[in-house]
ZAFI-64850 format. One record per residue (C-alpha): residue number from 1; residue in one letter; x, y, z. Coordinates in nm, 2 decimals. Layout:
<rs>
+-----+------+--------+--------+--------+
: seq : type :   east :  north :     up :
+-----+------+--------+--------+--------+
: NUM :    A :      X :      Y :      Z :
...
+-----+------+--------+--------+--------+
</rs>
This chain:
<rs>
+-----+------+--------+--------+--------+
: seq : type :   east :  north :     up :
+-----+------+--------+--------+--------+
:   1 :    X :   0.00 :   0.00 :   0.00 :
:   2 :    X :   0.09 :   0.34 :  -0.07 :
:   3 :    X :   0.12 :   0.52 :   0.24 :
:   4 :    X :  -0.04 :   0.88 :   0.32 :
:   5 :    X :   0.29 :   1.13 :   0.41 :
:   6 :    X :   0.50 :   1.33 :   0.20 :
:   7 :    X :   0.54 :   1.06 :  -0.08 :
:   8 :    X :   0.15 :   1.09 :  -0.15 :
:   9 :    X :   0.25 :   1.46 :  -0.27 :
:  10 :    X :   0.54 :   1.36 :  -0.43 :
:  11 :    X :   0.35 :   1.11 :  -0.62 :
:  12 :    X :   0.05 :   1.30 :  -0.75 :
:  13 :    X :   0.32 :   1.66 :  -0.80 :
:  14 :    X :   0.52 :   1.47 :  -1.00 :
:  15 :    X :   0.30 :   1.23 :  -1.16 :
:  16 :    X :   0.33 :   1.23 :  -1.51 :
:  17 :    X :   0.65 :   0.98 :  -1.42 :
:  18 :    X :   0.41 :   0.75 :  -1.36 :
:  19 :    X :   0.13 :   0.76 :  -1.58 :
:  20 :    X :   0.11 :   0.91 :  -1.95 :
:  21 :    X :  -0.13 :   1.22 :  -1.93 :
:  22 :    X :  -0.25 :   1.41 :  -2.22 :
:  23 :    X :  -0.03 :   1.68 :  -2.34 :
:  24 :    X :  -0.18 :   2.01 :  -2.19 :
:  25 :    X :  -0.16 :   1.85 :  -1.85 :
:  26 :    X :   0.23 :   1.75 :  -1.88 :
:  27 :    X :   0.35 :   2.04 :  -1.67 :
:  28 :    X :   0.40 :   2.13 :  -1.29 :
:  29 :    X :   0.12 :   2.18 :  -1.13 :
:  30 :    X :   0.01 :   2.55 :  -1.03 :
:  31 :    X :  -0.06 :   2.66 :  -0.69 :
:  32 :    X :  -0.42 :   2.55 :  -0.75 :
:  33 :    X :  -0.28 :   2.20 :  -0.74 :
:  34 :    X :  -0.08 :   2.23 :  -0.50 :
:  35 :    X :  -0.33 :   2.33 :  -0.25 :
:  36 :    X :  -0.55 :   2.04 :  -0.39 :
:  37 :    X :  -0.26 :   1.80 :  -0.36 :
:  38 :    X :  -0.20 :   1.89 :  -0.02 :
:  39 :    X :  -0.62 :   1.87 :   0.09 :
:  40 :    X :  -0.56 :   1.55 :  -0.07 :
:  41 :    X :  -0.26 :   1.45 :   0.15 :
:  42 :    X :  -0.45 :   1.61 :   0.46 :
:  43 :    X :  -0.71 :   1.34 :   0.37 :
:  44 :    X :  -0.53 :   1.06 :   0.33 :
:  45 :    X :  -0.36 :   1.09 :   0.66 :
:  46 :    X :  -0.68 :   1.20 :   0.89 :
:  47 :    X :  -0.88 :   0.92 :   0.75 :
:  48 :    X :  -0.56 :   0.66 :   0.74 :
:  49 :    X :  -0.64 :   0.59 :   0.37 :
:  50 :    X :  -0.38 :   0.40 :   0.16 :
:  51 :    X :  -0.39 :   0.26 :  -0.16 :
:  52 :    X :  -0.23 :  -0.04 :  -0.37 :
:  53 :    X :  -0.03 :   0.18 :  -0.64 :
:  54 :    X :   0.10 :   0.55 :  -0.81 :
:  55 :    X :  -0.22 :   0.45 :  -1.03 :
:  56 :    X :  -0.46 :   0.41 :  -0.77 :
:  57 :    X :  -0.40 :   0.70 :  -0.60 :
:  58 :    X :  -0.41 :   0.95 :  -0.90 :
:  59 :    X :  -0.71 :   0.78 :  -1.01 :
:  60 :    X :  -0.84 :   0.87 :  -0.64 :
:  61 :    X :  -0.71 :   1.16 :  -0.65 :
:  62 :    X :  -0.93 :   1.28 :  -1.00 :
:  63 :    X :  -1.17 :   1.17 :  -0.78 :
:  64 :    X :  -1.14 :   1.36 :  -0.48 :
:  65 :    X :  -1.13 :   1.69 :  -0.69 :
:  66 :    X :  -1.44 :   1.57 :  -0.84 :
:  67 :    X :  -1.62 :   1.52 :  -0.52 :
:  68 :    X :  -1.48 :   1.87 :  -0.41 :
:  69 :    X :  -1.65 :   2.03 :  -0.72 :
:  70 :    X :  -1.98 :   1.82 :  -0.66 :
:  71 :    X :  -1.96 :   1.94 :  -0.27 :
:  72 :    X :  -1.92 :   2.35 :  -0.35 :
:  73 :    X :  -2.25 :   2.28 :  -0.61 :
:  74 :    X :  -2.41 :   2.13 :  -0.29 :
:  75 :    X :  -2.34 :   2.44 :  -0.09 :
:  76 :    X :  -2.48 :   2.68 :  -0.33 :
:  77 :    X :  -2.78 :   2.53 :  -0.39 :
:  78 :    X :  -2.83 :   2.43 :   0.00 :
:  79 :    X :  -3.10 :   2.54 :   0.16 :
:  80 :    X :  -3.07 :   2.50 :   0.47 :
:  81 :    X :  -2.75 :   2.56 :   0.74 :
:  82 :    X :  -2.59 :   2.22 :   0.62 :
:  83 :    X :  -2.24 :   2.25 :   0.53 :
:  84 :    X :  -2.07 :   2.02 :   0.28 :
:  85 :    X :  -1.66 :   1.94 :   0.21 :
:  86 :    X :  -1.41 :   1.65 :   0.26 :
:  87 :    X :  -1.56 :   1.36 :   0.42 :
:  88 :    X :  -1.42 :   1.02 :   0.44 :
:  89 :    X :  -1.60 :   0.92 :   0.14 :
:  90 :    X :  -1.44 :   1.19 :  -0.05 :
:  91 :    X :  -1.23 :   0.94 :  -0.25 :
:  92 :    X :  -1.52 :   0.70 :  -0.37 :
:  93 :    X :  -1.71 :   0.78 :  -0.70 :
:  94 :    X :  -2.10 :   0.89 :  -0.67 :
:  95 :    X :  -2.15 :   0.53 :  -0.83 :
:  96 :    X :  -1.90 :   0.33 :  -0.57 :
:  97 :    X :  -2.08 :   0.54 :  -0.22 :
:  98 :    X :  -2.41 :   0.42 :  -0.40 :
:  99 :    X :  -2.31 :   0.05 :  -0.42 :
: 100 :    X :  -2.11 :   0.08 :  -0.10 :
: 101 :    X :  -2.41 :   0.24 :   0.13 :
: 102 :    X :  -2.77 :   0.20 :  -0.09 :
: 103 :    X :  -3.06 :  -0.08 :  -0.08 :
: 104 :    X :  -3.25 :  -0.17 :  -0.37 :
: 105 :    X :  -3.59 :   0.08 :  -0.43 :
: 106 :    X :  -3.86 :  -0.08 :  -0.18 :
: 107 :    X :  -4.22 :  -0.23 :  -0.26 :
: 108 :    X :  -4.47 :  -0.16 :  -0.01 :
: 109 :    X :  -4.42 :  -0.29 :   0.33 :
: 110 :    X :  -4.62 :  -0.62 :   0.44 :
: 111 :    X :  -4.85 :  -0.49 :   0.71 :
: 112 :    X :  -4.90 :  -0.82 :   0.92 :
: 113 :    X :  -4.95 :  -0.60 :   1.20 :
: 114 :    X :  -5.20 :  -0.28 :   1.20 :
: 115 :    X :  -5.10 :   0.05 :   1.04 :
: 116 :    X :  -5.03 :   0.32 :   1.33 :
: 117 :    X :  -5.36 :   0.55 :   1.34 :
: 118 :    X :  -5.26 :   0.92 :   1.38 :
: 119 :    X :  -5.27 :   1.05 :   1.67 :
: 120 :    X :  -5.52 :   1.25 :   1.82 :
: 121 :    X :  -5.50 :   1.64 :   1.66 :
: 122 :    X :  -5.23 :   1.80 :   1.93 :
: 123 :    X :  -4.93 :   1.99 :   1.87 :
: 124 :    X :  -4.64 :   1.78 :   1.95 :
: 125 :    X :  -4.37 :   1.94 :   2.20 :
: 126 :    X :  -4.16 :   2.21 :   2.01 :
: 127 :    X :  -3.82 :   1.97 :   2.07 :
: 128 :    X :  -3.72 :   1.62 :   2.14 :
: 129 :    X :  -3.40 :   1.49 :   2.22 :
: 130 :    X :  -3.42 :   1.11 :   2.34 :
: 131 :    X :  -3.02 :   1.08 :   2.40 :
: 132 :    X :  -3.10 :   1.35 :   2.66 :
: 133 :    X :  -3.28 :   1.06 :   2.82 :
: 134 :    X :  -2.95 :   0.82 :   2.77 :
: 135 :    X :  -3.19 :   0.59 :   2.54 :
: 136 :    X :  -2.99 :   0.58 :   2.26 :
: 137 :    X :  -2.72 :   0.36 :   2.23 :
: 138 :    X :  -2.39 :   0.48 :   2.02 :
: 139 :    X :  -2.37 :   0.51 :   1.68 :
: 140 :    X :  -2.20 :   0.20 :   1.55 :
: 141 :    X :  -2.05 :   0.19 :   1.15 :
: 142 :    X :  -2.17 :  -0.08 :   0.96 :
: 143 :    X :  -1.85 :  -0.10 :   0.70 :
: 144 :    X :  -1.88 :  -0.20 :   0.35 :
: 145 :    X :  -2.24 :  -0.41 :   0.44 :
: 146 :    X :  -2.53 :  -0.29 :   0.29 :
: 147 :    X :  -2.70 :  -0.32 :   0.64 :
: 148 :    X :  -2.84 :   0.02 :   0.74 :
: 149 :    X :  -3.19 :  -0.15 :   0.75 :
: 150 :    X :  -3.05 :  -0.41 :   1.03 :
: 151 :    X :  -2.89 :  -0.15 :   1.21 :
: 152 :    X :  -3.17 :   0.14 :   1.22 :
: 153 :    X :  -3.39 :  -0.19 :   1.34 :
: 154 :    X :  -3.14 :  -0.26 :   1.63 :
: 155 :    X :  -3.11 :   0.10 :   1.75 :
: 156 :    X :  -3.51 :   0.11 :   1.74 :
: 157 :    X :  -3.55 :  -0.16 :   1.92 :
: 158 :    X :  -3.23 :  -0.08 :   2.19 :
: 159 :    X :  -3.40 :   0.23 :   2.20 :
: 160 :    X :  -3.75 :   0.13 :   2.31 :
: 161 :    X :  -3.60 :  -0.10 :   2.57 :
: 162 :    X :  -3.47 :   0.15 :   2.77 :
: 163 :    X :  -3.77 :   0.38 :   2.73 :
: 164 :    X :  -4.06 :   0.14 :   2.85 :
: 165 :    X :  -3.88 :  -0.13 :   3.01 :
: 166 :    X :  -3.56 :   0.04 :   3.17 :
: 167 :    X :  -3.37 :  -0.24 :   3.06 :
: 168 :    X :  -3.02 :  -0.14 :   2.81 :
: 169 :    X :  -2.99 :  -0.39 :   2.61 :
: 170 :    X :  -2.76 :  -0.44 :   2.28 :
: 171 :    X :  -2.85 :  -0.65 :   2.02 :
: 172 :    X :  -2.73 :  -0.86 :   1.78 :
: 173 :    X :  -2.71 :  -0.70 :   1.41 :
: 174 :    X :  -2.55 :  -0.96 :   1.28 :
: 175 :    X :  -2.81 :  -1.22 :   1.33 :
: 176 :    X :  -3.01 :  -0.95 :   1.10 :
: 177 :    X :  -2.82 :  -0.95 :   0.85 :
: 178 :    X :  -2.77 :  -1.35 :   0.88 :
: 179 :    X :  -3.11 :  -1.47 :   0.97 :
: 180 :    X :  -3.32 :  -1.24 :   0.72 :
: 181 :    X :  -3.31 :  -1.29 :   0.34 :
: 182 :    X :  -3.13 :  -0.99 :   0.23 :
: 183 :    X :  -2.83 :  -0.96 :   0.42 :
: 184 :    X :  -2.56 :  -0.73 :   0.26 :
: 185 :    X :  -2.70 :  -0.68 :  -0.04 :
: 186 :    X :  -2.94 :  -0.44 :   0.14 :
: 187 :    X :  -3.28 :  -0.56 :   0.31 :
: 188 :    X :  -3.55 :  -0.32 :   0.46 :
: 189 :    X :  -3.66 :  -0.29 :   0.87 :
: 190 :    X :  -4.00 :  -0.45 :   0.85 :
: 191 :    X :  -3.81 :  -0.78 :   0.71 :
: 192 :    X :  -3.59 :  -0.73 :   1.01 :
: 193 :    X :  -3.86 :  -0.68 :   1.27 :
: 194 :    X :  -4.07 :  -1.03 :   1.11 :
: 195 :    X :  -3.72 :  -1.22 :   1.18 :
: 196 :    X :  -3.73 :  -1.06 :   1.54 :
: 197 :    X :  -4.07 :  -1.17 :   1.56 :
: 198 :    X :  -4.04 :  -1.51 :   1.39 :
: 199 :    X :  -3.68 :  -1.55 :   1.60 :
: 200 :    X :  -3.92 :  -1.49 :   1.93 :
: 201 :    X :  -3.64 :  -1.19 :   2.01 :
: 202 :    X :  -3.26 :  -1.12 :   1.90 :
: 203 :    X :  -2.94 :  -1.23 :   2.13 :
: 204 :    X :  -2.66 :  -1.03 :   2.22 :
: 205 :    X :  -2.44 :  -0.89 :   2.04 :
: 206 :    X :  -2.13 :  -1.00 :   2.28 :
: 207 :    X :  -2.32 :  -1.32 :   2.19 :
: 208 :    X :  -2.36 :  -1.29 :   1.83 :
: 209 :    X :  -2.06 :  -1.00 :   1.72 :
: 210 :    X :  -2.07 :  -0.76 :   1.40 :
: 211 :    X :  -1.90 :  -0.94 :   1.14 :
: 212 :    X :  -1.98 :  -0.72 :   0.85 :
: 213 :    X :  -2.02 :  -1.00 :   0.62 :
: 214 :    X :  -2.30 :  -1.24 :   0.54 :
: 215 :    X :  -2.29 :  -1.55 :   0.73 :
: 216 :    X :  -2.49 :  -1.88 :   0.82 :
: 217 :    X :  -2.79 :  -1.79 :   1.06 :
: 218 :    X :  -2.66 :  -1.93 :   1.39 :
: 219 :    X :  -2.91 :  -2.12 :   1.64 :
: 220 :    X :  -2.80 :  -2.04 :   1.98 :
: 221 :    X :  -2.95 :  -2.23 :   2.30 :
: 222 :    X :  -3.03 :  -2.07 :   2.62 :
: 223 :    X :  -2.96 :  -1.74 :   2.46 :
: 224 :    X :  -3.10 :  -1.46 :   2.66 :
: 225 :    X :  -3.33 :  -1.32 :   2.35 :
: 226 :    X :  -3.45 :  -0.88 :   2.35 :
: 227 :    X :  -3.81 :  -0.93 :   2.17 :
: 228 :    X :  -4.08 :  -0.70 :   2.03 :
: 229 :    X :  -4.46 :  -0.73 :   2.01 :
: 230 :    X :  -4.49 :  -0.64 :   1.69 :
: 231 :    X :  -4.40 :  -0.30 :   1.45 :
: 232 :    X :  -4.61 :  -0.05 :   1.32 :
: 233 :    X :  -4.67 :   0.15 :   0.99 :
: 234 :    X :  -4.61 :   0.51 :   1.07 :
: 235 :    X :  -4.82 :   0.82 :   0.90 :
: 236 :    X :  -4.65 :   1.04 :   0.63 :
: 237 :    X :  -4.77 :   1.31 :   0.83 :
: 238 :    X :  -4.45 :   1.48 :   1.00 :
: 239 :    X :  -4.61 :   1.65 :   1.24 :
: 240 :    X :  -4.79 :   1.25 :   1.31 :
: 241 :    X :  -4.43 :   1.11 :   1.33 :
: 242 :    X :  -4.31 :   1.41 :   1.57 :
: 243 :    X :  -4.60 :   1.35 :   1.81 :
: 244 :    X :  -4.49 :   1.00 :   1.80 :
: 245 :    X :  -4.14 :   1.03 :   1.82 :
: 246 :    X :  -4.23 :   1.26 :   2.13 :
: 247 :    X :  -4.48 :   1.00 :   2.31 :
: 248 :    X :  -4.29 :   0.63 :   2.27 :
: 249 :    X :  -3.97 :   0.73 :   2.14 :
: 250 :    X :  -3.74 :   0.68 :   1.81 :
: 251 :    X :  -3.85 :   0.55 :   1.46 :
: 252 :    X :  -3.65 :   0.43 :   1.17 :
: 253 :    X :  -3.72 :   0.61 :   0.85 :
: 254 :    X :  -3.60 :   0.54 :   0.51 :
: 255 :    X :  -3.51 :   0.85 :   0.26 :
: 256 :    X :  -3.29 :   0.95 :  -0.03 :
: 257 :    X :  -2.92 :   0.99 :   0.09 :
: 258 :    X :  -2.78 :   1.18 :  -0.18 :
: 259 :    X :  -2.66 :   1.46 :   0.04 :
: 260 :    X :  -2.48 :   1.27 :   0.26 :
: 261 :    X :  -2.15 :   1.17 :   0.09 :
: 262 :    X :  -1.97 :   1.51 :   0.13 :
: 263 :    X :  -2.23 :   1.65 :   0.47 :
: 264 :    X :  -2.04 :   1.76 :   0.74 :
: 265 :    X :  -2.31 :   1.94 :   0.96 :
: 266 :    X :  -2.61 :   2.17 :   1.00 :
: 267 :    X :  -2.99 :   2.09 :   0.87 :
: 268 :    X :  -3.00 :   1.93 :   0.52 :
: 269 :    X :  -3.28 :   2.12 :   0.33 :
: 270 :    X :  -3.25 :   1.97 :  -0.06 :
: 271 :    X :  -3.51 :   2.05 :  -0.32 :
: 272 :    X :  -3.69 :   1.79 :  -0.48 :
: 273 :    X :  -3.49 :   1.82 :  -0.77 :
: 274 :    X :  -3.16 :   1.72 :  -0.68 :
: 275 :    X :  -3.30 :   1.48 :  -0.41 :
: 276 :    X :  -3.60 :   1.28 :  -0.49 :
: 277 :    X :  -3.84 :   1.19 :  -0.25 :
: 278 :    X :  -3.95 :   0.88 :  -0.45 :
: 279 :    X :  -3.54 :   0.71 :  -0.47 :
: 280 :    X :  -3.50 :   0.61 :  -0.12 :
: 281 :    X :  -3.22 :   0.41 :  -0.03 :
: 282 :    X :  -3.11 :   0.43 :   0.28 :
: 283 :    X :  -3.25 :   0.35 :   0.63 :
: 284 :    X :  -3.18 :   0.58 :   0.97 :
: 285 :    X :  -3.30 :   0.62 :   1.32 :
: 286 :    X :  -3.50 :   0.92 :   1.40 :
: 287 :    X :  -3.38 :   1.00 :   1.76 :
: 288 :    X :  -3.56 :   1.36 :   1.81 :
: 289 :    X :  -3.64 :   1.67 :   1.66 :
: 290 :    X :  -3.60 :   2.06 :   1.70 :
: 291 :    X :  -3.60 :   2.38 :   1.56 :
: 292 :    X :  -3.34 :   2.67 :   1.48 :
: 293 :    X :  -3.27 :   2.97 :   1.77 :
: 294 :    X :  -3.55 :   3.23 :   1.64 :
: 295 :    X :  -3.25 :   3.42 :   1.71 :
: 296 :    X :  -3.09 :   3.28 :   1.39 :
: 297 :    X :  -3.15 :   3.38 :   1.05 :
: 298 :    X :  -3.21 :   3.02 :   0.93 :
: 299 :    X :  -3.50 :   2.91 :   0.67 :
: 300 :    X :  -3.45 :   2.60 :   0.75 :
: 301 :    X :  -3.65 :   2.64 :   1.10 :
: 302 :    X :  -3.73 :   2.29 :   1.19 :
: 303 :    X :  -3.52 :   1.97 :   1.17 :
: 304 :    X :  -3.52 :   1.59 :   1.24 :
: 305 :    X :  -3.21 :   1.45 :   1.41 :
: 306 :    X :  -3.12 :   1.14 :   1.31 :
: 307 :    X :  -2.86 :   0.85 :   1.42 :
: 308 :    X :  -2.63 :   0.70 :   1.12 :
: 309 :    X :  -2.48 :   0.39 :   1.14 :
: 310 :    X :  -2.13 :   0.51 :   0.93 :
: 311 :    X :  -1.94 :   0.58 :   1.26 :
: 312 :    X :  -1.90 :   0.88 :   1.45 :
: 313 :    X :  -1.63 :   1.04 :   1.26 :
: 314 :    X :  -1.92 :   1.14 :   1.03 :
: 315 :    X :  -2.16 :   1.39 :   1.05 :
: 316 :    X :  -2.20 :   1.56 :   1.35 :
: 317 :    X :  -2.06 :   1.28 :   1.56 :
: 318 :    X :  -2.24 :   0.99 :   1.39 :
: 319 :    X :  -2.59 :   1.20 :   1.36 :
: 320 :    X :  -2.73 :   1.45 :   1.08 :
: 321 :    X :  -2.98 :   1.69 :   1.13 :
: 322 :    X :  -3.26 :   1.72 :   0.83 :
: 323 :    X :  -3.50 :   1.98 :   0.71 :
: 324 :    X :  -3.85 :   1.91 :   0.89 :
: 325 :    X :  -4.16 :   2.03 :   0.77 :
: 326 :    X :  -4.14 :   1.96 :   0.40 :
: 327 :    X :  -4.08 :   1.54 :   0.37 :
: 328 :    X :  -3.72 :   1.66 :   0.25 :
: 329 :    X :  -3.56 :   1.34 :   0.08 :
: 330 :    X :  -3.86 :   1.14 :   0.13 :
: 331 :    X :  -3.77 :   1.12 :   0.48 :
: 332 :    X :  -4.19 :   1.04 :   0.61 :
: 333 :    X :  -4.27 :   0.78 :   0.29 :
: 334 :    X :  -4.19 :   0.48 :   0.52 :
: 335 :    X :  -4.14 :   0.53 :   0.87 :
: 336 :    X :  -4.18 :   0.26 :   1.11 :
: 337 :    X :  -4.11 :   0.13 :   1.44 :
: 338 :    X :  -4.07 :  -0.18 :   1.68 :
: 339 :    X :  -4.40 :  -0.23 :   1.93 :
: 340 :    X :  -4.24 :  -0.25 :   2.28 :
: 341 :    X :  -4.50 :  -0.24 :   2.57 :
: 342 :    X :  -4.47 :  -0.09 :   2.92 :
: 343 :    X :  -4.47 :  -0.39 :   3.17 :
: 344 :    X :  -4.46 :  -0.40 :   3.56 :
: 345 :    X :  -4.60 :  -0.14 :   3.81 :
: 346 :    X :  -4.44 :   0.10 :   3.60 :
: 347 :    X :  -4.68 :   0.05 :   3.28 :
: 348 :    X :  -4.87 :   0.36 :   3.36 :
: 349 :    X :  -4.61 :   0.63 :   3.41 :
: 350 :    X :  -4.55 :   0.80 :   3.06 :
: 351 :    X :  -4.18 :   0.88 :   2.98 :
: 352 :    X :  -4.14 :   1.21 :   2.84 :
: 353 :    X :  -3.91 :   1.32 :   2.60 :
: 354 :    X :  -3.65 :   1.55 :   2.69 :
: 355 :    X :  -3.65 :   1.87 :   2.52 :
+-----+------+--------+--------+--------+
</rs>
């Protein structure tokens, strides 16, 4: 491998030694370059990248510009606060982040269980913040699987635990992606709530570890399992899901992630031009919501905050905030959540979120 220090410069500055370019390009670079081969070298060394020759890295490199480009055309048509720049995906093609991160375009979900009614016509609380409440579990990074669905599943689930039963618990994700058809080639969270269900609960996941790769289903004995008592259908209604979010707590939701290959922070507000809210391939958990200072001069006034599952040197510390109000993305076309019931003589209380 090709290590990231001063040799990555030397090797893109001088690299016409190594691979024939045309002839208006045979010439040393200009400052211009020199700041983009240095960016580049910054990159390579804060996200430990290496690669396997001179070749690989210029072709990465004609990459990373590219992606630099694509990420200033974000920012002027952004709008909301969200800010957009290097990344650690900054040296994968549009194409290779897609195959990397995306799940196939979904068919209707199976609704074995009843489709959540709204709820009665209330304004939900003006903020939400359920890691306020220490429900949330960290943000884990699902690697080169296709397994944000089993993930956003797990962190739903996790999440409801703690809220209604005030039991932590930490699930296995990779009997997900095992036990359930789809595996890493991308599945959706209602297949992965039906294997919970059919499963009668997940293990552990010091039981059953991350291995970021499909594997054969393993059948445990004695295993100490988390169950659910079903899932629900959410409305498309955001102001539905917030009262929801705000009364039992987190949601997975599946939306277009376009925008989220060079994001580094603030609310994602996309027209539905250059993000669809029909392609939707990629599943998140909705942990909370809130709205902009009034003191700020923001249009973006209300936002969802959402958990990832790419690791917490992404984002805003593993989490994204997006435009609320609007169904930005397609963020409200297929919401849903795990049903986990109160039990004990603590049934009755109702948790609140924290604001």
């Amino acid at each position: 491998m090709w290590p990231s220090t001063f040799c990555a410069w030397l090797i893109l500055a001088r690299v016409w030694v190594f691979i024939p370019l045309p002839a208006r390009s045979m010439q040393p670079p200009d400052q211009n370059m020199t700041e983009m081969t240095q960016m580049f070298q910054d990159f390579m060394i804060q996200y430990n990248k290496s690669y396997k020759s001179p070749e690989e890295m210029h072709h990465r490199f004609k990459v990373f510009e590219q992606n630099l480009k694509a990420s200033r055309e974000l920012q002027a048509s952004e709008l909301g606060t969200a800010q957009y720049g290097v990344t650690q995906f900054s040296d994968l093609t549009e194409s290779e982040f897609k195959t990397m991160f995306g799940i196939p375009q979904p068919i209707e979900p199976p609704i074995v269980n009843r489709l959540a009614k709204s709820p009665k016509a209330q304004n939900p609380p003006s903020s939400c913040d359920w890691r306020k409440f220490g429900a949330i579990t960290e943000v884990k990074k699902q690697g080169s699987c296709r397994s944000c669905w089993a993930f956003a599943a797990a962190s739903n689930i996790e999440a409801l635990w703690n809220i209604h039963r005030h039991s932590p618990r930490n699930v296995s994700v990779q009997e997900l992606v095992d036990c359930t058809s789809h595996g890493c080639s991308g599945g959706y969270v209602w297949d992965a709530f039906l294997t919970v269900i059919n499963r009668s609960g997940l293990s552990s996941s010091k039981l059953y570890p991350y291995a970021g790769k499909d594997q054969r289903c393993q059948q445990y004995r004695r295993r100490q399992v988390t169950g659910i008592e079903g899932y629900e259908i959410l409305p498309r209604e955001e102001r539905d899901l917030a009262e929801i979010v705000a009364s039992q707590g987190p949601i997975t939701v599946l939306f277009n992630m376009k925008a989220l290959q060079q994001y580094k922070n603030g609310v994602i507000w996309r027209t539905s031009q250059d993000c669809s809210k029909e392609h939707l391939d990629h599943f998140a958990l909705v942990v909370g919501y809130g709205q902009v200072p009034k003191q700020h001069e923001s249009p973006a006034k209300q936002y969802w905050i959402i958990q990832n599952s790419w690791g917490k040197r992404w984002g805003e510390k593993g989490y994204f905030r997006l435009h609320r109000g609007d169904n930005t993305c397609g963020v409200a076309m297929f919401a849903v959540t795990a049903v986990v019931k109160n039990l004990g003589a603590r049934s009755e209380a109702r948790v609140l979120c924290p604001r």
